[in-house]
Legacy VTK file of the C-alpha trace (Angstrom):
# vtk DataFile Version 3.0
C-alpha trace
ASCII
DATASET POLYDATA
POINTS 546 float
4.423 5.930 31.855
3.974 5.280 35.425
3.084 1.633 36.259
0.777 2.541 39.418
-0.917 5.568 37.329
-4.219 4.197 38.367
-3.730 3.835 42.183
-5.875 6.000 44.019
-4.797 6.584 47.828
-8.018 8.891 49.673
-8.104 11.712 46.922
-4.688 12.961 48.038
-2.445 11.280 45.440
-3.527 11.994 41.640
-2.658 9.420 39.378
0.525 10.942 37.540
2.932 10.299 34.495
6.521 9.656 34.578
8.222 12.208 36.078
10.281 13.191 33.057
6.470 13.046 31.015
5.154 15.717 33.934
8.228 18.506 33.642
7.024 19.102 29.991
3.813 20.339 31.099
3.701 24.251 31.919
3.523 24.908 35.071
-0.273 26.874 35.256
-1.839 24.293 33.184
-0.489 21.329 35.313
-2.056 23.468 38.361
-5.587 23.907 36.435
-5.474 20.255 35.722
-4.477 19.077 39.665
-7.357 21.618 41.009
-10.389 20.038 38.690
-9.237 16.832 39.169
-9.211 17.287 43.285
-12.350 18.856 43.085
-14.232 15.848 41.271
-12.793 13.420 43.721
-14.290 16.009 46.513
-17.415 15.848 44.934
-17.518 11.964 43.873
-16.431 11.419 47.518
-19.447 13.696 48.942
-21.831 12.439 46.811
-22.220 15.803 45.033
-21.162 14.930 41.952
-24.284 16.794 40.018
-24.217 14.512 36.931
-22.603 11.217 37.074
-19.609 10.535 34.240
-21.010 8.474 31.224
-19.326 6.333 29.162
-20.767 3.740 26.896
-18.599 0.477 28.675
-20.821 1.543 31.876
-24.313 2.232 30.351
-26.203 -1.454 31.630
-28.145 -0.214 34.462
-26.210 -2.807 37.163
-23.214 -0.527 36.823
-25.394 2.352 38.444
-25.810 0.453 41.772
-23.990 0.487 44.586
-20.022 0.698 45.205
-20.129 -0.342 41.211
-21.499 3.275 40.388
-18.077 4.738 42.400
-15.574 2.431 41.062
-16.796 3.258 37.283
-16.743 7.399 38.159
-13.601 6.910 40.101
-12.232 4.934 36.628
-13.311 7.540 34.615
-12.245 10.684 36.609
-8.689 9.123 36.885
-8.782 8.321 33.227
-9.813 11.808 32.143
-7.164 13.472 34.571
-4.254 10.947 32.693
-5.201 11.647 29.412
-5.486 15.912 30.467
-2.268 15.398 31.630
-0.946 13.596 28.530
-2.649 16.840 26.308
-1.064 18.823 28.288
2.488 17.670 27.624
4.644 20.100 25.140
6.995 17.963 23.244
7.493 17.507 19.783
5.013 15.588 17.634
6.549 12.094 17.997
7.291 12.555 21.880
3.562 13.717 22.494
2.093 11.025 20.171
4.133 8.327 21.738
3.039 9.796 25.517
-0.718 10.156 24.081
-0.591 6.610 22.772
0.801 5.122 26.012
-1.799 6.946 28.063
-4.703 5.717 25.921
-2.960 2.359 26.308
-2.659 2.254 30.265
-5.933 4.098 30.347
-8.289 1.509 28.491
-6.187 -1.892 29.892
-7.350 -0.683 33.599
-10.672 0.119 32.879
-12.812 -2.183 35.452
-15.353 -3.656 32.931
-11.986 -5.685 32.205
-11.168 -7.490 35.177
-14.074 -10.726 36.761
-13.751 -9.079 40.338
-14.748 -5.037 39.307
-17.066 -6.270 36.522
-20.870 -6.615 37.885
-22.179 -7.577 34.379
-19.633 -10.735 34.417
-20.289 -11.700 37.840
-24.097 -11.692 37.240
-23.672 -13.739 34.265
-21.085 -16.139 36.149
-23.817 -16.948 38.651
-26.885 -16.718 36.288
-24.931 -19.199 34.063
-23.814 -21.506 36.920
-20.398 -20.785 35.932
-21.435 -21.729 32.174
-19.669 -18.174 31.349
-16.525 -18.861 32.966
-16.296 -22.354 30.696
-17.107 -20.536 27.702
-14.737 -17.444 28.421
-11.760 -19.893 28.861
-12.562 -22.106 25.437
-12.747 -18.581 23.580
-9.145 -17.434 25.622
-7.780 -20.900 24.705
-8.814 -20.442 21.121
-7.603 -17.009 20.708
-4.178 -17.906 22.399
-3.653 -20.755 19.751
-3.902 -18.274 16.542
-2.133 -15.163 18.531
-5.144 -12.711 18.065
-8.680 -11.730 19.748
-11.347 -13.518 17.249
-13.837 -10.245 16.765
-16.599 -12.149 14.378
-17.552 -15.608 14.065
-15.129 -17.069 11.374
-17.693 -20.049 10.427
-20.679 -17.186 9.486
-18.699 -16.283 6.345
-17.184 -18.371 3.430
-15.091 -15.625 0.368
-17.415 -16.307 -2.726
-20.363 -17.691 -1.257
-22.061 -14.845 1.099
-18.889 -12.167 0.499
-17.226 -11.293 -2.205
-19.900 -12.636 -4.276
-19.903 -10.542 -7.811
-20.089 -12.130 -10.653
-16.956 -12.302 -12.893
-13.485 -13.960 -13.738
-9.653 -14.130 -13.371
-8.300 -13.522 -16.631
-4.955 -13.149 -15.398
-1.995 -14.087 -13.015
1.229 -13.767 -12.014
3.224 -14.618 -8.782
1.730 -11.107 -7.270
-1.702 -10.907 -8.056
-5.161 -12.327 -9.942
-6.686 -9.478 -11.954
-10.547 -10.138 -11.578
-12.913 -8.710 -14.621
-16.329 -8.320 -13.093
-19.398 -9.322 -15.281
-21.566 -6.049 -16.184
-24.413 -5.764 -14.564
-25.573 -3.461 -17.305
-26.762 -3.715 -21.094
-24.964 -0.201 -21.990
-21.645 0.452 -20.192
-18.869 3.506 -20.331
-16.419 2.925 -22.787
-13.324 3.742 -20.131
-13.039 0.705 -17.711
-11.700 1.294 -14.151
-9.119 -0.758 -12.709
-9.596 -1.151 -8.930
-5.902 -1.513 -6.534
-6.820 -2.080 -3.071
-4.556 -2.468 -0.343
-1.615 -5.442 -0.324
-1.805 -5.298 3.644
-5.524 -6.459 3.270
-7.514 -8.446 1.240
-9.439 -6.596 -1.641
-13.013 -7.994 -0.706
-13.519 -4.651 1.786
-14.662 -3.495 -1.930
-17.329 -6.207 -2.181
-18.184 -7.589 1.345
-21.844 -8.299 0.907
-24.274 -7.241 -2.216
-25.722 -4.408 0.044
-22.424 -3.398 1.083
-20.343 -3.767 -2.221
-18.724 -0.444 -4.017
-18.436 -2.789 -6.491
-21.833 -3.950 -7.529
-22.681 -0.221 -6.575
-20.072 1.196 -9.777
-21.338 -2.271 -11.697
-25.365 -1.010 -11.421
-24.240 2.653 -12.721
-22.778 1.014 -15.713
-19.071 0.937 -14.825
-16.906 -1.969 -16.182
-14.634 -3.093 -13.271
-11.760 -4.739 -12.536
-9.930 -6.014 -9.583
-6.257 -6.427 -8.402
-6.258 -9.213 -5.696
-2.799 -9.633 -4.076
-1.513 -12.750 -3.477
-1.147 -13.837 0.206
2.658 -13.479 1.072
4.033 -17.177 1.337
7.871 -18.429 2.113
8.319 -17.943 -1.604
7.942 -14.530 -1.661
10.593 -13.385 1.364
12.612 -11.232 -1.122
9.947 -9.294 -3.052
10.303 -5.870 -3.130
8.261 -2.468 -3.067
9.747 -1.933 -6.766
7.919 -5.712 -7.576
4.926 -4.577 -6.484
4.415 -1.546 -8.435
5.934 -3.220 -11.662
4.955 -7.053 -11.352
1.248 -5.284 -9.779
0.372 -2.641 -11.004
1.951 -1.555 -14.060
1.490 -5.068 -15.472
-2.184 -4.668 -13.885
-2.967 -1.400 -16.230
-0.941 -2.975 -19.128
-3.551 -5.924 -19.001
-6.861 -4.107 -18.436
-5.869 -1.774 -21.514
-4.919 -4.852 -23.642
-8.146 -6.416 -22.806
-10.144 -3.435 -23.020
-8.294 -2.321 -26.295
-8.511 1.103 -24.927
-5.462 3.726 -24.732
-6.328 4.571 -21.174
-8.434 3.191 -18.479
-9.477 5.156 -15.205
-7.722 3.671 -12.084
-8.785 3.814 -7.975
-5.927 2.624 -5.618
-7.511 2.355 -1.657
-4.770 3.307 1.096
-1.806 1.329 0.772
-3.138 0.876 -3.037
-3.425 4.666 -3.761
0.285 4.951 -2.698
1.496 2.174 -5.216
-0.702 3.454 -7.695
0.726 6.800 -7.624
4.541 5.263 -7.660
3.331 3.696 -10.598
1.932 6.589 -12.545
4.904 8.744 -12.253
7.134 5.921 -13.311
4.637 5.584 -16.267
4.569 9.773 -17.336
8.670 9.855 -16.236
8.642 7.600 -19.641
5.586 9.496 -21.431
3.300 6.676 -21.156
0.379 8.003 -20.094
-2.192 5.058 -19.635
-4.409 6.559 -17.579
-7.448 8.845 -18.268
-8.308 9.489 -14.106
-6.630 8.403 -10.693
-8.508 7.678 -7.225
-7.100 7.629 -4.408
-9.176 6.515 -1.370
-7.675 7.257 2.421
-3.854 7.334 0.736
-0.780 8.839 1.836
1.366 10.734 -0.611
2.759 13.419 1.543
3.979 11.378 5.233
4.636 14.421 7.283
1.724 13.274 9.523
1.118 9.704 9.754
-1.378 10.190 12.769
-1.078 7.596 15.759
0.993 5.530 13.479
3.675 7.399 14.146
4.566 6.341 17.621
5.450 3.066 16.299
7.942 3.911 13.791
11.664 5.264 14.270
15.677 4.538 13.428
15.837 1.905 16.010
12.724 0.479 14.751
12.912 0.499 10.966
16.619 -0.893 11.663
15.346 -3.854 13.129
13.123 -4.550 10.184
15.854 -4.230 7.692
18.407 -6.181 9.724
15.434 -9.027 10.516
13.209 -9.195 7.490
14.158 -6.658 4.864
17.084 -8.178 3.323
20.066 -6.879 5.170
22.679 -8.678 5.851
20.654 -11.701 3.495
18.036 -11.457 6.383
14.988 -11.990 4.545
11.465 -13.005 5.866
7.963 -11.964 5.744
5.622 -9.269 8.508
3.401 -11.670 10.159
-0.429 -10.513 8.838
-1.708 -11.529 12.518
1.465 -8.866 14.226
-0.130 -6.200 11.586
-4.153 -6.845 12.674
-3.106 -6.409 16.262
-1.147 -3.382 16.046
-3.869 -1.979 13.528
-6.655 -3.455 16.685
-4.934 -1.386 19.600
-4.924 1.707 17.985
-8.465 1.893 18.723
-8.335 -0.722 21.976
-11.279 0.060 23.703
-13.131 -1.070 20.349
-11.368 -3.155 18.927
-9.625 -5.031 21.992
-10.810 -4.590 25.257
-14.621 -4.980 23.976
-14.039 -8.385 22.754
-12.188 -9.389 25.948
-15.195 -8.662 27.820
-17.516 -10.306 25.680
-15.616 -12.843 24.771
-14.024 -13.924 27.730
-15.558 -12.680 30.881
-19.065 -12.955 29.183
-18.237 -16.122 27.725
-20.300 -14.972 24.564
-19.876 -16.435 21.033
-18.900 -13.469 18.285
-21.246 -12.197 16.686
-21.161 -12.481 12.328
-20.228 -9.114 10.734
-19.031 -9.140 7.385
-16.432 -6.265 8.398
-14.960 -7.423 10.906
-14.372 -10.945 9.633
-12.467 -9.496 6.627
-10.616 -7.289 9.700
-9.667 -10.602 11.007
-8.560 -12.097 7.801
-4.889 -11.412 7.962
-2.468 -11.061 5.188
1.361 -10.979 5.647
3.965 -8.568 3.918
7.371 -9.501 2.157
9.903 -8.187 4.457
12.060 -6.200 1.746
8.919 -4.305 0.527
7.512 -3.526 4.260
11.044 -2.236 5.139
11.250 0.132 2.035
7.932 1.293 3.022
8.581 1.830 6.371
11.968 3.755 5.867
11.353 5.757 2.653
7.560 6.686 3.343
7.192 6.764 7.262
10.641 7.279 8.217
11.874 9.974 5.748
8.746 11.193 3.870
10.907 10.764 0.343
8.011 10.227 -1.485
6.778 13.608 -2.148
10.212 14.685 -2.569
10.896 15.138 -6.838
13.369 12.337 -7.939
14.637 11.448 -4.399
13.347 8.053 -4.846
14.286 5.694 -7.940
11.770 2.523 -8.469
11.706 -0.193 -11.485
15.478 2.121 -12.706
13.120 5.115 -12.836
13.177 8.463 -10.527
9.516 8.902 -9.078
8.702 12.524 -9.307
4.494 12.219 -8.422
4.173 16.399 -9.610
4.735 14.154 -12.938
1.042 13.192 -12.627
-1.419 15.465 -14.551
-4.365 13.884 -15.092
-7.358 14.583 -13.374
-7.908 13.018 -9.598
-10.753 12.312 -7.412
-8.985 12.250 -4.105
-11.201 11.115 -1.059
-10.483 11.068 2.966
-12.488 10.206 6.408
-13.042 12.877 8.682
-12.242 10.436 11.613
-9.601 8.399 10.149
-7.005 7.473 12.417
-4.342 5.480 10.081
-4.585 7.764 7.102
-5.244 11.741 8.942
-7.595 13.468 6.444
-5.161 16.805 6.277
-2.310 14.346 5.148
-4.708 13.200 2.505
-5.571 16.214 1.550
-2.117 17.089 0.906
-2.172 15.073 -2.261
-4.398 17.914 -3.997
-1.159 19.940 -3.770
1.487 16.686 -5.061
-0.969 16.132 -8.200
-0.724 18.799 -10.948
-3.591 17.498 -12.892
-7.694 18.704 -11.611
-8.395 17.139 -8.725
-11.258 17.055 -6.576
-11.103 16.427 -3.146
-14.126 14.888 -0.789
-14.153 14.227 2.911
-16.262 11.588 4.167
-17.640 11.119 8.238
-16.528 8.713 9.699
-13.385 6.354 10.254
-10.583 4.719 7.231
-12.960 2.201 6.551
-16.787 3.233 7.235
-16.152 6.247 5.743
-15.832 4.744 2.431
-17.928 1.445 2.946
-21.417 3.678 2.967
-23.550 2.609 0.269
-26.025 5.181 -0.395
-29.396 3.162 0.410
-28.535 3.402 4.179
-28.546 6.937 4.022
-26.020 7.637 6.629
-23.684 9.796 7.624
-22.324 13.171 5.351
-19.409 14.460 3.314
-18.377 17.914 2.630
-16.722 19.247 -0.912
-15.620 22.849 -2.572
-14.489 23.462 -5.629
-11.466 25.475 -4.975
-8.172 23.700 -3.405
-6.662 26.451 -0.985
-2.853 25.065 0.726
-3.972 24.594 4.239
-6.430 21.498 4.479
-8.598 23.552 7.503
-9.364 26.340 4.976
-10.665 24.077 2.725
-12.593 22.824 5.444
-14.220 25.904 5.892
-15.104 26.924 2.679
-16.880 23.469 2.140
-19.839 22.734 1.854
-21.548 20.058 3.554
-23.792 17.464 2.009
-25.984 14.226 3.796
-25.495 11.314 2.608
-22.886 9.026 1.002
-19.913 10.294 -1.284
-20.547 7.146 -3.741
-23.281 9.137 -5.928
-20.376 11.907 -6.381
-17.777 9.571 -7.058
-19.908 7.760 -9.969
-20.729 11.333 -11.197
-17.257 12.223 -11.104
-15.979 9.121 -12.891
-18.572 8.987 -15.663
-17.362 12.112 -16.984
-14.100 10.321 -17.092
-15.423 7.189 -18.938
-16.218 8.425 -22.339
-19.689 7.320 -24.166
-21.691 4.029 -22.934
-20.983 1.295 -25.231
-22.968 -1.930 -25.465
-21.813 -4.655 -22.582
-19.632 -7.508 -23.369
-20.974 -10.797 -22.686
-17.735 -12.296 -23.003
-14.866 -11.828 -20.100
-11.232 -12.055 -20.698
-9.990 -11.765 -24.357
-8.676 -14.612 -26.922
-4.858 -13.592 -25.003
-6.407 -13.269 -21.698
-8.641 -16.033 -21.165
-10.758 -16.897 -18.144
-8.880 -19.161 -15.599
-10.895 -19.339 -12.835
-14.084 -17.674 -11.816
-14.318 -14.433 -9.522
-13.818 -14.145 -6.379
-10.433 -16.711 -7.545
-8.068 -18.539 -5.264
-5.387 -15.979 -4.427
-8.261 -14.223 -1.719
-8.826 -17.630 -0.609
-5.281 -18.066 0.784
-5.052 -17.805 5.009
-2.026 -16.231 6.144
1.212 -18.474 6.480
2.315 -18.581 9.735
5.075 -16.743 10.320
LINES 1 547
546 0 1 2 3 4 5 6 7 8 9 10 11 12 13 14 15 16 17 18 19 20 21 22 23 24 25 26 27 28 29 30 31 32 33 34 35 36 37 38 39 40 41 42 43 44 45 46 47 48 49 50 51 52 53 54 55 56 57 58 59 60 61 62 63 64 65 66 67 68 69 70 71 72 73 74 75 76 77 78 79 80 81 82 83 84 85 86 87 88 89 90 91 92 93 94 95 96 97 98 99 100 101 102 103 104 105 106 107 108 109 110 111 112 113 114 115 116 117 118 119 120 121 122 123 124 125 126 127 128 129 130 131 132 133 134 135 136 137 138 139 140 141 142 143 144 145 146 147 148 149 150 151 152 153 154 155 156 157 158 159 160 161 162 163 164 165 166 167 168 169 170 171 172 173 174 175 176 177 178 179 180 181 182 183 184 185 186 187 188 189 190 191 192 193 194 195 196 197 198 199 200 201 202 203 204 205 206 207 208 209 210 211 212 213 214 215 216 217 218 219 220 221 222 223 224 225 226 227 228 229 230 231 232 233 234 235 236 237 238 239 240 241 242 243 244 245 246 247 248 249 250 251 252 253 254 255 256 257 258 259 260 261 262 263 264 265 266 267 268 269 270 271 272 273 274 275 276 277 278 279 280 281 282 283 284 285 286 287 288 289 290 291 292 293 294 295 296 297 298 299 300 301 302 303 304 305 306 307 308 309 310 311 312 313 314 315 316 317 318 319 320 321 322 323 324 325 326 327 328 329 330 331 332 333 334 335 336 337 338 339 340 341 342 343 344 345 346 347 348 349 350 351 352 353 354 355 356 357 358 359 360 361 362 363 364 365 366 367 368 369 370 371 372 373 374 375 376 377 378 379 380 381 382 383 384 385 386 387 388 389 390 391 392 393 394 395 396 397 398 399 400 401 402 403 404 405 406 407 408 409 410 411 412 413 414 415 416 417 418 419 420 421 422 423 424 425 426 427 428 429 430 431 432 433 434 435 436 437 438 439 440 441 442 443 444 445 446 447 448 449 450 451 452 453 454 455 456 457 458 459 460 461 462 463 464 465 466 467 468 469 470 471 472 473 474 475 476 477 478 479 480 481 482 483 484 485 486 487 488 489 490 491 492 493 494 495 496 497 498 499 500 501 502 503 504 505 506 507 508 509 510 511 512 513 514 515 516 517 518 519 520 521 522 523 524 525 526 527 528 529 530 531 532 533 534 535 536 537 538 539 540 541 542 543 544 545
């Protein structure tokens, strides 16, 4: 990308990519773009433009006014002629993700709301605030400099197990991986069939249970599910050389060989969320490769299986790059260390930086505003780190070389993985709008699983697509009963519903649970007894600094 994309000399000069980004854009279309984008500095220029650009950044009325109203337009002409230009490119996927990504990048850093001298809001509230702003905006950039990441939501408004993550129930186990958390029915009859609940090891688990209105799991709990919870141990100096392999036989097989022992039932249902769904799946087919066959139903929520599209993930992850990893962090050459949680939030943060980044600079910083408390965001902004071994398998045989999906290609815990191995029945769910896990990747677990599966697509992004407790009655989902190969004809064939998904789900999973039986008052077992109550301490742990 061009440094000086965003100069603007008279109208005559568009703003440009590198010249090796601009030859891969056909000839006719790069004229088409040039034309509008000479004619909307004519017109902006003129004062003919007939309906001013919006954009929410801009929508306070002081932005409207004066030579602030033609600096925002001008912004956002030369931002939507960059990122034409960028669409326009035709390049393999990688190349035209990676020149997408940079031009979203470049396009968002120079937007004026971010800089004191082009931002009217900030200089109003420097002079309204007798410079009060400035003070605070340079406390909050000192603060945020200190722990390496912009703070989104006030980390004093929340405290894990007493206003989040606040269901009822108990450890009853442990290892050097993870607490397994039995959650207290909520109840008098419950299904027979518990479910066994893996969230992701790159987050913590409480995105499950933020606050009572909020929680899938109280939701499940009040429908007369028994529940239980894998919570992942933050990654400490101890745990440099622990491996994907650990994680799906010290996690999550040992997790299902628990919950059935307690339970003293031959199969349980299990739901594994993102990274979860993926080590989930590892684990079944490791499971049926030896005819054990634990499990009565899989979940899997926003999970890759099939890695042929990774979405804007992808621009971050090559030879070179997975290299470094292994020779750094992943064991090679004895190099062994751990993915700092903090690098992994702000990665996740700027692939959505106008939201997640450059709104909390302004607020924070030039507004000199305290964050606000949201129970989402301050579980965003509670980091958790990654072994290095088990990041670098991830990254090389799931990103890198899509081996997964490929029948016996990879061996875990001495075992080939082949997932077609997996035949009972799935509930497999995606967001419409998800921009880590792309819903057509998701869907292509449908045609990895040989058992009945369902598929669902939520609205909405990777996580408030499936944090949408019905009561809120928002947003929609859309679901078919037939599974056709492309993901886009399913699409069209389905039919859309209002609402949330969770109702379905339950639905789904009762008919999976067996009869209700009477609730247990007791948690744990005489072999697994209670060692702590829920939410324990391993979710407690703050990221080691790495």
């Amino acid at each position: 990308m061009n440094n000086n994309a965003f100069r603007f000399n008279g109208g005559i000069n568009p703003p440009k990519l590198s010249s090796m980004d601009m030859a891969l854009i056909p000839p006719e279309i790069l004229s088409a773009i040039e034309q509008k984008y000479a004619a909307d500095i004519y017109q902006l220029w003129t004062g003919k433009l007939e309906t001013p650009l919006e954009d929410s950044r801009f929508k306070s009325q002081i932005w409207h006014e004066g030579l602030s109203s033609f600096i925002y337009q001008m912004y956002l002409i030369n931002s939507q002629h960059l990122t034409s230009l960028a669409n326009a490119v035709v390049a393999e996927p990688k190349i035209k993700h990676r020149i997408i990504f940079a031009t979203d990048q470049v396009v968002s850093s120079m937007s004026p709301t971010n800089f004191l001298a082009t931002n009217p809001e900030a200089i109003q509230e420097l002079i309204q605030s007798n410079g009060q702003s400035f003070t605070n905006g340079l406390k909050n950039l000192l603060s945020d400099l200190q722990v390496g990441k912009i703070t989104q939501s006030d980390p004093d408004a929340f405290e894990i197990g007493k206003n989040i993550a606040t269901t009822e129930g108990a450890v009853v186990y442990q290892n050097q991986l993870f607490q397994l958390i039995q959650y207290k029915p909520s109840t008098p009859m419950v299904y027979e069939k518990p479910l066994l609940m893996v969230p992701p090891c790159i987050n913590k688990y409480y995105i499950l249970d933020l606050q009572p209105q909020t929680s899938l799991v109280q939701y499940l709990l009040s429908q007369g599910f028994t529940l239980y919870m894998v919570s992942w141990k933050n990654p400490d100096q101890s745990m440099t050389q622990v491996t994907w392999d650990d994680y799906v036989g010290l996690g999550v097989i040992e997790a299902i060989r628990v919950c059935v022992e307690i339970s003293k039932q031959a199969q349980i249902n299990i739901l594994g969320f993102c990274v979860g769904g993926t080590l989930v799946s590892c684990a079944l087919a490791i499971l049926a490769a030896k005819d054990l066959h634990p499990i009565a139903s899989v979940t899997l929520l926003t999970s890759f299986l099939d890695f042929s599209d990774t979405g804007m993930l992808d621009v971050f992850v090559d030879e070179a790059m997975v290299e470094h990893r292994e020779n750094t962090i992943g064991g090679k050459n004895g190099n062994y260390g751990l993915l700092s949680g903090v690098e992994l939030a702000n990665t996740f943060s700027f692939l959505r930086p106008n939201d997640l980044v450059w709104n909390y600079v302004v607020a924070n910083y030039l507004l000199g505003k305290s964050p606000t408390s949201f129970d989402l965001l301050f579980w965003n902004g509670d980091s958790t780190n990654l072994p290095g071994p088990m990041y670098a398998y991830y990254l090389r045989h799931m990103y890198l070389n899509n081996d997964l999906k490929k029948p016996n290609c990879l061996t875990m815990c001495a075992t080939p993985v082949d997932l077609s191995k997996i035949t009972c029945p799935s509930y497999i769910y995606a967001s419409r709008e998800d921009h880590i896990v792309p819903w057509k990747s998701a869907y292509n677990s449908a045609q990895i699983l040989k058992g009945a599966n369902r598929f669902v697509l939520g609205a909405s992004g990777h996580i408030a697509g499936v944090i949408n407790p019905p009561h809120k009655k928002k947003r929609n989902y859309w679901t078919s009963t037939k599974l056709p190969r492309d993901a886009q004809d399913w699409y069209l064939g389905a039919k859309m519903i209002e609402g949330s998904w969770w109702p379905d789900y339950a639905q789904w999973l009762a008919s999976h649970s067996d009869k209700k039986i009477k609730a247990k008052a007791q948690l744990g077992s005489p072999k697994y007894k209670v060692i702590e109550p829920a939410p324990g301490s391993y979710v407690k742990e703050t990221a080691v600094k790495v």
